[in-house]
py3Dmol code that shows the C-alpha trace and the ligand (Angstrom):
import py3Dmol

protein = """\
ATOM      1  CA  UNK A   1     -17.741 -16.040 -13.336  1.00  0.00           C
ATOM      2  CA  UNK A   2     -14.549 -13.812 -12.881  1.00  0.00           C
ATOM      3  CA  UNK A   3     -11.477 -15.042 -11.332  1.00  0.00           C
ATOM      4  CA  UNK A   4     -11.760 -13.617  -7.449  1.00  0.00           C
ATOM      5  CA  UNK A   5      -8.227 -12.518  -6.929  1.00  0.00           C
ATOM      6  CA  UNK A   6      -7.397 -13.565  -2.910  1.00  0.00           C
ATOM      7  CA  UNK A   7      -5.559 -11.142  -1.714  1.00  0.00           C
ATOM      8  CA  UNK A   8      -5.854 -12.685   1.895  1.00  0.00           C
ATOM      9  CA  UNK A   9      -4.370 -16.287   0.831  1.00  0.00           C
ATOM     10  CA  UNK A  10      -1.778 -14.131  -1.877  1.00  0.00           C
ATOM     11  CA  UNK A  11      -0.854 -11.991   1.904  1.00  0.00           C
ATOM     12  CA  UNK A  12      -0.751 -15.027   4.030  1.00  0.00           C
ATOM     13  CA  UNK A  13       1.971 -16.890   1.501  1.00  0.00           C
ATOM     14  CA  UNK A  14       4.142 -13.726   1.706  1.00  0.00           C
ATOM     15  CA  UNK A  15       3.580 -13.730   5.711  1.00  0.00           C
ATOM     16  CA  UNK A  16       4.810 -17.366   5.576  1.00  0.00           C
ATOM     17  CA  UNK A  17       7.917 -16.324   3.090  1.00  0.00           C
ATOM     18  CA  UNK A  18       8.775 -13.315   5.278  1.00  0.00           C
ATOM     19  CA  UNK A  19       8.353 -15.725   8.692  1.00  0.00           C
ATOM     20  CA  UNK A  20      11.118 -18.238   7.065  1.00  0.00           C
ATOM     21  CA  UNK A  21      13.757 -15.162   5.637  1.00  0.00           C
ATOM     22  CA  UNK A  22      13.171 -13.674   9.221  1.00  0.00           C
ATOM     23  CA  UNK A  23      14.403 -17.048  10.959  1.00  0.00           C
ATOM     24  CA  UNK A  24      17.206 -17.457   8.605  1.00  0.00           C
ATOM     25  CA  UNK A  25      18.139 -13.737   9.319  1.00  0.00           C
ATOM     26  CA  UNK A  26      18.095 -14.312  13.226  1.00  0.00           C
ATOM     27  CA  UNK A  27      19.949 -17.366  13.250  1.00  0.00           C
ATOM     28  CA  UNK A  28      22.791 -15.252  12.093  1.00  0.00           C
ATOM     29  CA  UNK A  29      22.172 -12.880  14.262  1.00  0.00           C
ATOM     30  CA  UNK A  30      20.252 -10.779  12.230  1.00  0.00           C
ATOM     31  CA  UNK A  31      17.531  -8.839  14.232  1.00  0.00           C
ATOM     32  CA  UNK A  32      14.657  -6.922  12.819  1.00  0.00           C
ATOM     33  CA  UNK A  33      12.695  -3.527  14.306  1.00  0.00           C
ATOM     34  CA  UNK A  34      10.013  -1.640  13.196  1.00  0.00           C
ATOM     35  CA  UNK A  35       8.970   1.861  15.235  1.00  0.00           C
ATOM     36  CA  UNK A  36       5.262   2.412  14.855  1.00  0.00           C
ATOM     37  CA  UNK A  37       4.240   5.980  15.935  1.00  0.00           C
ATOM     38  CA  UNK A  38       0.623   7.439  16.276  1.00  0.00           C
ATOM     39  CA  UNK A  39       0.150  10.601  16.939  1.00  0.00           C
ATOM     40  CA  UNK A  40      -3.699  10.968  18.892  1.00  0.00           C
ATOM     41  CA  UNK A  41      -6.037   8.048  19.129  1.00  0.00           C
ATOM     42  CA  UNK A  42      -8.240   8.041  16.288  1.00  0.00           C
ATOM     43  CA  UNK A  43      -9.557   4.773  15.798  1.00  0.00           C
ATOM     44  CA  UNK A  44      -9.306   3.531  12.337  1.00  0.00           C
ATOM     45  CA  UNK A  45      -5.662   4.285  12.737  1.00  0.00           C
ATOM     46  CA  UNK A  46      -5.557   2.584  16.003  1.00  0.00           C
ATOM     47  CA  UNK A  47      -6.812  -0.552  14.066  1.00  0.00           C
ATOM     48  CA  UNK A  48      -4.337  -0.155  11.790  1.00  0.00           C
ATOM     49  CA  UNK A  49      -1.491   0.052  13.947  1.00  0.00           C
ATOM     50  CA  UNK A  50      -2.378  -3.013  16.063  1.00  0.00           C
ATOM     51  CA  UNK A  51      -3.085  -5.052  12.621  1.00  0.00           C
ATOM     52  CA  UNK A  52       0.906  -3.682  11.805  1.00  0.00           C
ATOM     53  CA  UNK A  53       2.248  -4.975  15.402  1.00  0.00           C
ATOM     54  CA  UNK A  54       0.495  -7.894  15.409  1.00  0.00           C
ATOM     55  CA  UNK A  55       1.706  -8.797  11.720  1.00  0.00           C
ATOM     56  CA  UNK A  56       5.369  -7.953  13.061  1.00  0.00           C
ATOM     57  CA  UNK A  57       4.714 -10.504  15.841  1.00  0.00           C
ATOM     58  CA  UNK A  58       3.888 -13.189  13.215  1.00  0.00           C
ATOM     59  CA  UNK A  59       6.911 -12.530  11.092  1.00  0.00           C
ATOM     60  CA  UNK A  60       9.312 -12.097  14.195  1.00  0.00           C
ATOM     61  CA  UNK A  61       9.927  -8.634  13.954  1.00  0.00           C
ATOM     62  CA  UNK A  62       9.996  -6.420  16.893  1.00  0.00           C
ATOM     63  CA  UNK A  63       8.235  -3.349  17.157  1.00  0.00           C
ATOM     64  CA  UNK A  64       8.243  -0.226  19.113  1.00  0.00           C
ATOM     65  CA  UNK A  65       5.284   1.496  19.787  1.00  0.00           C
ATOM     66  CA  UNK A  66       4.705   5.318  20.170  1.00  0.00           C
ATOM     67  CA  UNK A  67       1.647   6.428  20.871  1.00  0.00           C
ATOM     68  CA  UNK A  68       1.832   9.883  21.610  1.00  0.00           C
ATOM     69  CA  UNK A  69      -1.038  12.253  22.929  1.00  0.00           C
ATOM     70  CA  UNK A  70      -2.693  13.937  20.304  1.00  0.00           C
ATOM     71  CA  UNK A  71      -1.327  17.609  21.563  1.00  0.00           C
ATOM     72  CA  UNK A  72       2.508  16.318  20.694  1.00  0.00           C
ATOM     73  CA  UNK A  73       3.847  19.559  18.965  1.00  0.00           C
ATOM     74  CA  UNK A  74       5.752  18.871  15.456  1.00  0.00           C
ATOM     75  CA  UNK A  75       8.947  19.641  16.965  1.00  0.00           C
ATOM     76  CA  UNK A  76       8.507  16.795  19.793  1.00  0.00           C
ATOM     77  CA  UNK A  77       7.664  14.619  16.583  1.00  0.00           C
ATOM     78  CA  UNK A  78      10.597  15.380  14.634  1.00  0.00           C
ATOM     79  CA  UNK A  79      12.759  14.826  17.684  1.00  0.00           C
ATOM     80  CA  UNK A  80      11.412  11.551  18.034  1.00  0.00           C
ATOM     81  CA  UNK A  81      12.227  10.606  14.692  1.00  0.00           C
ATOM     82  CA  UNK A  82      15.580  12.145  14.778  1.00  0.00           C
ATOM     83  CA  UNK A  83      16.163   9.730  17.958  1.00  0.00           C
ATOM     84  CA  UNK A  84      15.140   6.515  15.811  1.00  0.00           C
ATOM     85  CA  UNK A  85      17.000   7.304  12.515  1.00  0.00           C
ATOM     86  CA  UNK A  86      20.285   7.722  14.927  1.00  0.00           C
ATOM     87  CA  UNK A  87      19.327   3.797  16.362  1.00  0.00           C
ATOM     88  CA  UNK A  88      20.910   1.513  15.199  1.00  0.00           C
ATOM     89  CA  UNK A  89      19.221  -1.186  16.197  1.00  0.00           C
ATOM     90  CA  UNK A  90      16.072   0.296  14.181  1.00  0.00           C
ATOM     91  CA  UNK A  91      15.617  -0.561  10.440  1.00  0.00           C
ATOM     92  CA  UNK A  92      12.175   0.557   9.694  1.00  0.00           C
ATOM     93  CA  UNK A  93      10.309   4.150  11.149  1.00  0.00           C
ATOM     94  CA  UNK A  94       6.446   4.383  10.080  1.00  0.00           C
ATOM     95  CA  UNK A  95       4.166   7.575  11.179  1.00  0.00           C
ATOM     96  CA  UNK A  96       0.652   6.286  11.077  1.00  0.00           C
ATOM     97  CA  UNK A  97      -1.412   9.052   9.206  1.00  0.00           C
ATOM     98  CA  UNK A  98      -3.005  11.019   8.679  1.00  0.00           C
ATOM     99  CA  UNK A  99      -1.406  13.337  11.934  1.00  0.00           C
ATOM    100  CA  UNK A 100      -3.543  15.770  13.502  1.00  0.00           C
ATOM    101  CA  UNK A 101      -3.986  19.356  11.506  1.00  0.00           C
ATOM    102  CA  UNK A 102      -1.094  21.362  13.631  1.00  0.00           C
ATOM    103  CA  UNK A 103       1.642  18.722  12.501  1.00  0.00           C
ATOM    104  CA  UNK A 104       2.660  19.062   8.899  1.00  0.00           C
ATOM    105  CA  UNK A 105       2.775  15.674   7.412  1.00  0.00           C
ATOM    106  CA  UNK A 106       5.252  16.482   4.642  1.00  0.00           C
ATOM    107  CA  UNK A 107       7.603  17.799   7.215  1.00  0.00           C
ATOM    108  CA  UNK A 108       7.235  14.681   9.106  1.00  0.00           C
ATOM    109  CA  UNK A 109       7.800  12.546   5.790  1.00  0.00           C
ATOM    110  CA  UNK A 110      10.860  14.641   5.167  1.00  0.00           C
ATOM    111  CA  UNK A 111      12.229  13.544   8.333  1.00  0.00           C
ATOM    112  CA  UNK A 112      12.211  10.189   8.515  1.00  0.00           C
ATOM    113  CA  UNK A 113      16.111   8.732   7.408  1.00  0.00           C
ATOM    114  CA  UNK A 114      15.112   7.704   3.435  1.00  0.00           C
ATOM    115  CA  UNK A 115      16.852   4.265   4.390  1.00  0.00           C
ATOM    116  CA  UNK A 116      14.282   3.488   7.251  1.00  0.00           C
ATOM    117  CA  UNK A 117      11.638   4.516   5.387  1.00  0.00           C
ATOM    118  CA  UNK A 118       9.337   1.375   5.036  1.00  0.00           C
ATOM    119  CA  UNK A 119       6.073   3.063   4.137  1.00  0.00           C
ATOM    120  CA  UNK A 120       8.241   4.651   1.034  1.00  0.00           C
ATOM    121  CA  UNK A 121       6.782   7.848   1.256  1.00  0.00           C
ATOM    122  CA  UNK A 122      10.118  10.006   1.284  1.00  0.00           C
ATOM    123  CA  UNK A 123      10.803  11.836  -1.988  1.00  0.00           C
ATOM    124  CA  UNK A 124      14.221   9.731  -2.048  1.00  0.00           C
ATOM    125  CA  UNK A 125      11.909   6.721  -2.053  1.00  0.00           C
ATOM    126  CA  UNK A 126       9.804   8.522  -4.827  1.00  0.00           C
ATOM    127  CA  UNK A 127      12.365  10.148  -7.148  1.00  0.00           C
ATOM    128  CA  UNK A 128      13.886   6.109  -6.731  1.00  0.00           C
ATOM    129  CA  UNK A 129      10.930   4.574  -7.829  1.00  0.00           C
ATOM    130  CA  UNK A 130      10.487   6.854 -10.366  1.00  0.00           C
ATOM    131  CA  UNK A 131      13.991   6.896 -12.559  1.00  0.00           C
ATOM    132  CA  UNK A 132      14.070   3.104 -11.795  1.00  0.00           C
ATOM    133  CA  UNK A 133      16.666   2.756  -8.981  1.00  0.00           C
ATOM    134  CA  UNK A 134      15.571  -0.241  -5.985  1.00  0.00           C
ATOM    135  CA  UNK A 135      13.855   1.337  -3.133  1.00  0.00           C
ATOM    136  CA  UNK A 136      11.387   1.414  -0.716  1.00  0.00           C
ATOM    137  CA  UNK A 137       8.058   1.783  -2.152  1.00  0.00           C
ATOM    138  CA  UNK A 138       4.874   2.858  -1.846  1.00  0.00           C
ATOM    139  CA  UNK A 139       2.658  -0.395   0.027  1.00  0.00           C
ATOM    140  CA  UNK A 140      -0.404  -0.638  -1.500  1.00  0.00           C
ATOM    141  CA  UNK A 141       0.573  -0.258  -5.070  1.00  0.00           C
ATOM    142  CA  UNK A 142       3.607  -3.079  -4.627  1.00  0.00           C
ATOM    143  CA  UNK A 143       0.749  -4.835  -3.202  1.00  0.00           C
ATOM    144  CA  UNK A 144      -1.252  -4.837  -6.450  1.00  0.00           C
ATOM    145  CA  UNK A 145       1.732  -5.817  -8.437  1.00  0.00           C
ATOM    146  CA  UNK A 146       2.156  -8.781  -6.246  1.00  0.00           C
ATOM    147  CA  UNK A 147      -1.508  -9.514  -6.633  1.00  0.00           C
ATOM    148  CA  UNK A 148      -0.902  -9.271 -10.224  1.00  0.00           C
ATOM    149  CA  UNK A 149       1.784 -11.447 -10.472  1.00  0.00           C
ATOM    150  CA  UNK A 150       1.187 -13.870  -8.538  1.00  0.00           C
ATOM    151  CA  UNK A 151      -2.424 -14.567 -10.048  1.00  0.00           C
ATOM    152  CA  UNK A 152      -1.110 -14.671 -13.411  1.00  0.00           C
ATOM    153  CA  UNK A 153      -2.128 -11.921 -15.195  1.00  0.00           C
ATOM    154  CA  UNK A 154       0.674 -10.090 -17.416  1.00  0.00           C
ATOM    155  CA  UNK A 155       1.447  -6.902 -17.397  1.00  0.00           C
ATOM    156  CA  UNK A 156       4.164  -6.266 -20.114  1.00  0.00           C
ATOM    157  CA  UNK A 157       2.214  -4.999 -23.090  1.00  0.00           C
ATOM    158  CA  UNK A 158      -0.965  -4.406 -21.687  1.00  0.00           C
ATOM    159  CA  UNK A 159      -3.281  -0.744 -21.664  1.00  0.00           C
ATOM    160  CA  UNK A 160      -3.495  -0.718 -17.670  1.00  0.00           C
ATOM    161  CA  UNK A 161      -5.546   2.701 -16.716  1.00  0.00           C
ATOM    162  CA  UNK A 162      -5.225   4.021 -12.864  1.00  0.00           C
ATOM    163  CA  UNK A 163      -8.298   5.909 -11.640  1.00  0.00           C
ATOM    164  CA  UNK A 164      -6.546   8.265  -8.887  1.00  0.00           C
ATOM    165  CA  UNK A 165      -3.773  10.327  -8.817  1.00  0.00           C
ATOM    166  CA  UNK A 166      -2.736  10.131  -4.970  1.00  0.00           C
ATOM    167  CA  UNK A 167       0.721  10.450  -3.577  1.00  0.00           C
ATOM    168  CA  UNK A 168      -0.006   6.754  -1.679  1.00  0.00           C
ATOM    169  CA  UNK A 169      -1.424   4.744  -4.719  1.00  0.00           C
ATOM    170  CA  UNK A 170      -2.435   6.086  -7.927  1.00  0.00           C
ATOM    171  CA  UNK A 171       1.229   7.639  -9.066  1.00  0.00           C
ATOM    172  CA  UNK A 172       3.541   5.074  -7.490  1.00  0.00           C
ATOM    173  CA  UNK A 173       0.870   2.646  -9.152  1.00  0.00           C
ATOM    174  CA  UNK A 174       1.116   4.276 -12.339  1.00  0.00           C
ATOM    175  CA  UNK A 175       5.422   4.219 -11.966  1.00  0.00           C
ATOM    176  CA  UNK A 176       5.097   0.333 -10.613  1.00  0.00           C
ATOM    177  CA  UNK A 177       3.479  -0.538 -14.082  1.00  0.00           C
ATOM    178  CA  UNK A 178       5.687   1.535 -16.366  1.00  0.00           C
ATOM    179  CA  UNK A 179       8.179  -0.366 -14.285  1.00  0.00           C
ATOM    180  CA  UNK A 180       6.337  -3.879 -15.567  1.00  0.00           C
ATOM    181  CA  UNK A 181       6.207  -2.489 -19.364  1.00  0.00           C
ATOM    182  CA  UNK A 182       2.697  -2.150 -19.287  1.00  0.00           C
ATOM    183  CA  UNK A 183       1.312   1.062 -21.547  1.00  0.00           C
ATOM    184  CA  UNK A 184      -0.061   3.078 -18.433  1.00  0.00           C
ATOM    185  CA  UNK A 185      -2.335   6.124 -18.622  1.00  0.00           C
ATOM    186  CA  UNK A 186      -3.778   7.790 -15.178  1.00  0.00           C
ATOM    187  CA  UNK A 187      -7.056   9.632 -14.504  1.00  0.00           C
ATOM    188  CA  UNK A 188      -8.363  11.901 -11.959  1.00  0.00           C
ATOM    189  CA  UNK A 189     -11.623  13.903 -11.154  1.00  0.00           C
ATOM    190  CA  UNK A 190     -10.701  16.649 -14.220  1.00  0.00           C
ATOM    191  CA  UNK A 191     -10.058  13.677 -16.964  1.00  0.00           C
ATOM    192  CA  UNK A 192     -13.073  13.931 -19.561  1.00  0.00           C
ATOM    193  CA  UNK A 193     -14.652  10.956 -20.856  1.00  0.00           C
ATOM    194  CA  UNK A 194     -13.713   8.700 -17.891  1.00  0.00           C
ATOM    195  CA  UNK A 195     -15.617   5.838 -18.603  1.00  0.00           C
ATOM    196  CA  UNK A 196     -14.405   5.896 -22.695  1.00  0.00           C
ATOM    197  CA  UNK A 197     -10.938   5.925 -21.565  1.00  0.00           C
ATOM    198  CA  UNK A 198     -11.332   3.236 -18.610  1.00  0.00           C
ATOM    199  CA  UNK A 199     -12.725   1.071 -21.175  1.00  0.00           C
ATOM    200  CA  UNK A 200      -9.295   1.092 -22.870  1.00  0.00           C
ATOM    201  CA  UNK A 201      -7.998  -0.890 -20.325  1.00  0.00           C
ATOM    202  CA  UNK A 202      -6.945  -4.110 -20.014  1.00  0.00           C
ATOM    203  CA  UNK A 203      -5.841  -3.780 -16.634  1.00  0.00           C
ATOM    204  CA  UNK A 204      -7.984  -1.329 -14.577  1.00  0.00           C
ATOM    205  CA  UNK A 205      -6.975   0.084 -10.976  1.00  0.00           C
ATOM    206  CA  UNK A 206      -9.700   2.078  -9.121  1.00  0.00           C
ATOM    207  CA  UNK A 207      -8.534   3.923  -6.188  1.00  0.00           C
ATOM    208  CA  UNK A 208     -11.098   7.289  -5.413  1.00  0.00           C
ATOM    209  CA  UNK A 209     -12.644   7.253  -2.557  1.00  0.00           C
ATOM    210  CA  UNK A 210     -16.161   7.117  -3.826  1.00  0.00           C
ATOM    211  CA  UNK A 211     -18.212   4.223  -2.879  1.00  0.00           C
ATOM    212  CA  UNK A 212     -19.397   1.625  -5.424  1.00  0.00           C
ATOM    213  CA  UNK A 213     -19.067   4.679  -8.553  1.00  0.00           C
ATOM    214  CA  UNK A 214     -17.254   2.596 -11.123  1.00  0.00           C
ATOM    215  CA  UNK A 215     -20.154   0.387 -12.738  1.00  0.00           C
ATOM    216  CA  UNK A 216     -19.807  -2.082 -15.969  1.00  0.00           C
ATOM    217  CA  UNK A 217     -20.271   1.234 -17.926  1.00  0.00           C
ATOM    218  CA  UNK A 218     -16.217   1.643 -17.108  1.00  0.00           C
ATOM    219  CA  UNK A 219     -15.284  -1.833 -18.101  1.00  0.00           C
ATOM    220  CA  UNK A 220     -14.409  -3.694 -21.080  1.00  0.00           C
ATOM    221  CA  UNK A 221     -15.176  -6.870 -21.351  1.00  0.00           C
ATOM    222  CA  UNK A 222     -12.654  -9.636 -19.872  1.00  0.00           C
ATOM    223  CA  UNK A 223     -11.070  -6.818 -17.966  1.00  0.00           C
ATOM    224  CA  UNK A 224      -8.706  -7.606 -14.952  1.00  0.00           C
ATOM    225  CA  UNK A 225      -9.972  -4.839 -12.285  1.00  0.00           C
ATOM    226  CA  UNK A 226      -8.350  -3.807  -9.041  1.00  0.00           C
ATOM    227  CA  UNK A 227     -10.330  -2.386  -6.158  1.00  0.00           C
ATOM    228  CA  UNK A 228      -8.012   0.073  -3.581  1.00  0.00           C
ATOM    229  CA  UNK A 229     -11.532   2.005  -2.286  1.00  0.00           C
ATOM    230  CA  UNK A 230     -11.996   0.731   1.318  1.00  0.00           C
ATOM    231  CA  UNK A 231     -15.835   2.467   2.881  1.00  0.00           C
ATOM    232  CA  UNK A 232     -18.230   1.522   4.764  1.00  0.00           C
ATOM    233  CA  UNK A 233     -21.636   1.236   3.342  1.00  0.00           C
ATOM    234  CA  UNK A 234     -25.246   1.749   4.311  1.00  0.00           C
ATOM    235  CA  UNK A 235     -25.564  -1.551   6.378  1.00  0.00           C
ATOM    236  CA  UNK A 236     -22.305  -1.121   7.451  1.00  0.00           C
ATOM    237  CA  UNK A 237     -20.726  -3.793   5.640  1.00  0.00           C
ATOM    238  CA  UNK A 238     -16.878  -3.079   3.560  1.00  0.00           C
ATOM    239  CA  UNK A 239     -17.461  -1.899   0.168  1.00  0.00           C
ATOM    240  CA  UNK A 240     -14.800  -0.895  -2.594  1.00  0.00           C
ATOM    241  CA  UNK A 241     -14.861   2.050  -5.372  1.00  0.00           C
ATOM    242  CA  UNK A 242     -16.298  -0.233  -7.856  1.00  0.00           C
ATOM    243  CA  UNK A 243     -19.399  -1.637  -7.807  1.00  0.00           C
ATOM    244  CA  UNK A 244     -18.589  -5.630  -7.334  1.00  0.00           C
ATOM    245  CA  UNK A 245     -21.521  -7.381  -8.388  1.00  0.00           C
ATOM    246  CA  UNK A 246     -22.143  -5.297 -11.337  1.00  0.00           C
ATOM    247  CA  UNK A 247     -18.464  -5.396 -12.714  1.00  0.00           C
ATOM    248  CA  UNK A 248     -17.935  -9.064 -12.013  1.00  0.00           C
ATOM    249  CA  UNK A 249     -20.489  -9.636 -14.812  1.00  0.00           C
ATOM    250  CA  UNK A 250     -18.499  -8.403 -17.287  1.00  0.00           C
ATOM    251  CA  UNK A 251     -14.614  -8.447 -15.930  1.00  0.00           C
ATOM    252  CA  UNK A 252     -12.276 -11.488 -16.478  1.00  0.00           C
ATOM    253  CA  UNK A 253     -10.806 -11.076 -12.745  1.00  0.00           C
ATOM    254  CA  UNK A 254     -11.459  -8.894  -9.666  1.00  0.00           C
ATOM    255  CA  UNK A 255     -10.241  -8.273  -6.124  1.00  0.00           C
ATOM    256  CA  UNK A 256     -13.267  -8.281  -3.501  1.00  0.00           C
ATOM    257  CA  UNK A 257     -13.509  -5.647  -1.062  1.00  0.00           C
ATOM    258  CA  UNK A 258     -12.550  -6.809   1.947  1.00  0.00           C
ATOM    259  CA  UNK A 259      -9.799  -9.538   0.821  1.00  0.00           C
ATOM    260  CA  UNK A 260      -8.114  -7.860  -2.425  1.00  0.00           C
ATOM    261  CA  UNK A 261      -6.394  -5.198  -2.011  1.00  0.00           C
ATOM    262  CA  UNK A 262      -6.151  -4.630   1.528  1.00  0.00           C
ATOM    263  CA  UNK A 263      -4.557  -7.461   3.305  1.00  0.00           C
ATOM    264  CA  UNK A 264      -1.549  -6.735   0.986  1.00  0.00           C
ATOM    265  CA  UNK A 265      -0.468  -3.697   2.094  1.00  0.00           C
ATOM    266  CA  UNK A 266       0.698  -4.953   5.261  1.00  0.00           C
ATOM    267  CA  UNK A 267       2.127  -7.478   4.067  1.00  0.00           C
ATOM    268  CA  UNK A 268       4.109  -5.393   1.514  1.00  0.00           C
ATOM    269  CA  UNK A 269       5.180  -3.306   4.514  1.00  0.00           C
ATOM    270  CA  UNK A 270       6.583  -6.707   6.257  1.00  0.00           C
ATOM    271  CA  UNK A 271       8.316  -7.065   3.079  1.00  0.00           C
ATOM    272  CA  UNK A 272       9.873  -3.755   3.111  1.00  0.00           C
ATOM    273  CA  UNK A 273      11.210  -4.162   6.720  1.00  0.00           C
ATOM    274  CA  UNK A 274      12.383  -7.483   5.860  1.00  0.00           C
ATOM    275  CA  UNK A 275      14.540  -5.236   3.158  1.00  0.00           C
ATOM    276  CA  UNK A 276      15.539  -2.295   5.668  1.00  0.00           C
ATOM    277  CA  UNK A 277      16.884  -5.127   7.945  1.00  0.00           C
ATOM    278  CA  UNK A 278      18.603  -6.986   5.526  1.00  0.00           C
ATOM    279  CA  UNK A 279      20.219  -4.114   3.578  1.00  0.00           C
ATOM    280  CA  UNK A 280      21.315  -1.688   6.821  1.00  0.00           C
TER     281      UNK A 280
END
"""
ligand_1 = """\
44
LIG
P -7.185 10.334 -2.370
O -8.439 10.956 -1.878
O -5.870 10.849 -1.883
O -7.167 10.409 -3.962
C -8.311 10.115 -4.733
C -7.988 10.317 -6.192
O -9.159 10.000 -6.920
C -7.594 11.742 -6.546
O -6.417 11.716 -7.301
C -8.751 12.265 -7.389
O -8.335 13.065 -8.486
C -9.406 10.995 -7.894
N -10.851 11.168 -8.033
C -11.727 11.621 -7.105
N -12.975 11.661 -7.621
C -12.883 11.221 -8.891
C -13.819 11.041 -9.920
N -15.113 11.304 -9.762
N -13.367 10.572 -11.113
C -12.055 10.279 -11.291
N -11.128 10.430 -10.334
C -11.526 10.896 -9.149
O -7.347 8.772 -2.078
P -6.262 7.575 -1.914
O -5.469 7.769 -0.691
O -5.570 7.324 -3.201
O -7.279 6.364 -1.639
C -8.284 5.978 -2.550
C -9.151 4.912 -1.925
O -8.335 3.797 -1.578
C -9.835 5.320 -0.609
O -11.086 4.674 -0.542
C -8.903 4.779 0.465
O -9.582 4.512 1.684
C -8.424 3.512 -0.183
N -7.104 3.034 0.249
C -6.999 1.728 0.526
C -5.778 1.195 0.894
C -5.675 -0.274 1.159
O -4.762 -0.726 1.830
N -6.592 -1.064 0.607
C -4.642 2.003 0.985
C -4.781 3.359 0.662
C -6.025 3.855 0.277
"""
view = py3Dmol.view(width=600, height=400)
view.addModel(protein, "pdb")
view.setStyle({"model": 0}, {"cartoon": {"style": "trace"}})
view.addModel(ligand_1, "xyz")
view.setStyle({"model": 1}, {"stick": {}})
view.zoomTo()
view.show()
């Protein structure tokens, strides 16, 4: 049997760390805000957004909502923005996307003041992470190194191989484990030989957006494999990229879908305010 890798009890003990530094910080008067804005009411992201206020609750963060009507032009966005990166009483700005097909989402990135920006999307945040200077980054993928860690598996040394080359998870992933001295190589949909070169690793991170597709076929043997995918399947049950019950026959550890990956990148994002507050 493979080590399961909780990322629910891994996010509750950062939830608990973040609830104590959040105290400390508002006994010295220290006050914390995040401003959530959704632009149009589409539901997953609704979910999303109350999971992110209600986490904020927990910690003792306050947060602003926004929940503009789906016909909100880009310019009424970028005013909005403009508004919150002048407050000072406003460390953190996140735009839930995606944003309807009018609104340009890089525009919108752009925007946002690179010292608010908690989801660490911002090219500041990017070009940061990337030459090695602190800064916000990217949720999910800090996630996974805090999953890492934090389960005791080592990353200085070892092949790790990202499946996905995505703005949100599969470069910042790649940078975060440069970052940890592992020897990193990424794939996408034009890499040949996928499932030769996934075998390489020792440390495999699948993040697609294809249901189930990476099999024991992609796996060496006592590999450590992390599972970004998020889908719904036939019976509408939560299912990852990688096939679970196949690949935990052969992998030393794995993250389930739900309870790996997912509960982290909220709590990464707590973290990440926690750090906009404290360094304003
Ligand atoms: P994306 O669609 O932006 O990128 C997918 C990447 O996979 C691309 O770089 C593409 O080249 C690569 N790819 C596609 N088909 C491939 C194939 N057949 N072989 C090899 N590579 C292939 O997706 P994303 O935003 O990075 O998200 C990936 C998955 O992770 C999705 O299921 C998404 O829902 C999920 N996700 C989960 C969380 C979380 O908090 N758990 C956060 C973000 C994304």
């Amino acid at each position: 049997m493979p080590q399961i890798i909780d990322g629910k009890a891994i996010s509750d003990a950062i939830k608990e760390e973040l609830k104590i530094k959040v105290e400390k910080l508002n006994k010295d008067g220290i006050k914390i805000c995040l401003a959530v804005i959704q632009v149009g009411s589409d539901p997953a992201s609704s979910v999303y957004v109350g999971n992110k206020k209600k986490a904020c609750a927990y910690i003792g963060i306050d947060s602003l909502a926004y929940e503009l009507p789906e016909e909100t032009t880009q310019d009424e966005l970028l005013k909005l923005i403009d508004e919150l990166n002048a407050k000072a009483d406003v460390n953190g700005i996140l735009v839930q996307l995606p944003l309807p097909d009018h609104i340009n989402e890089d525009a919108v990135i752009h925007a946002i003041d690179p010292a608010k920006d908690v989801d660490g999307f911002h090219p500041q945040s990017v070009g940061k992470l990337c030459i090695g200077q602190p800064g916000f980054v990217s949720c999910t993928p800090a996630g996974i190194i805090q999953l890492l860690k934090r389960s005791g598996i080592t990353i200085e040394g070892k092949e790790c191989v990202v499946i996905g080359r995505s703005n949100i998870v599969g470069k910042p992933m790649a940078l975060l484990l440069l970052r940890e001295n592992g020897t990193v190589t990424v794939t996408h949909s034009k890499t040949q030989n996928l499932k030769e070169v996934a075998k390489r690793a020792d440390i495999l991170i699948v993040a697609i957006g294809k249901p189930k597709m990476i099999t024991r076929e992609y796996v060496k043997e006592g590999a450590v494999v992390i599972d970004v995918g998020i889908h719904r399947n036939e019976n509408n049950k939560l299912c990852g990229d990688v096939d679970y019950n196949d690949v935990a026959t052969i992998c030393s550890a794995i993250t389930p879908v739900p309870g790996g990956v997912g509960p982290m990148t909220i709590a990464m994002l707590m973290y990440n305010c926690v750090e906009a507050g404290i360094s304003r």
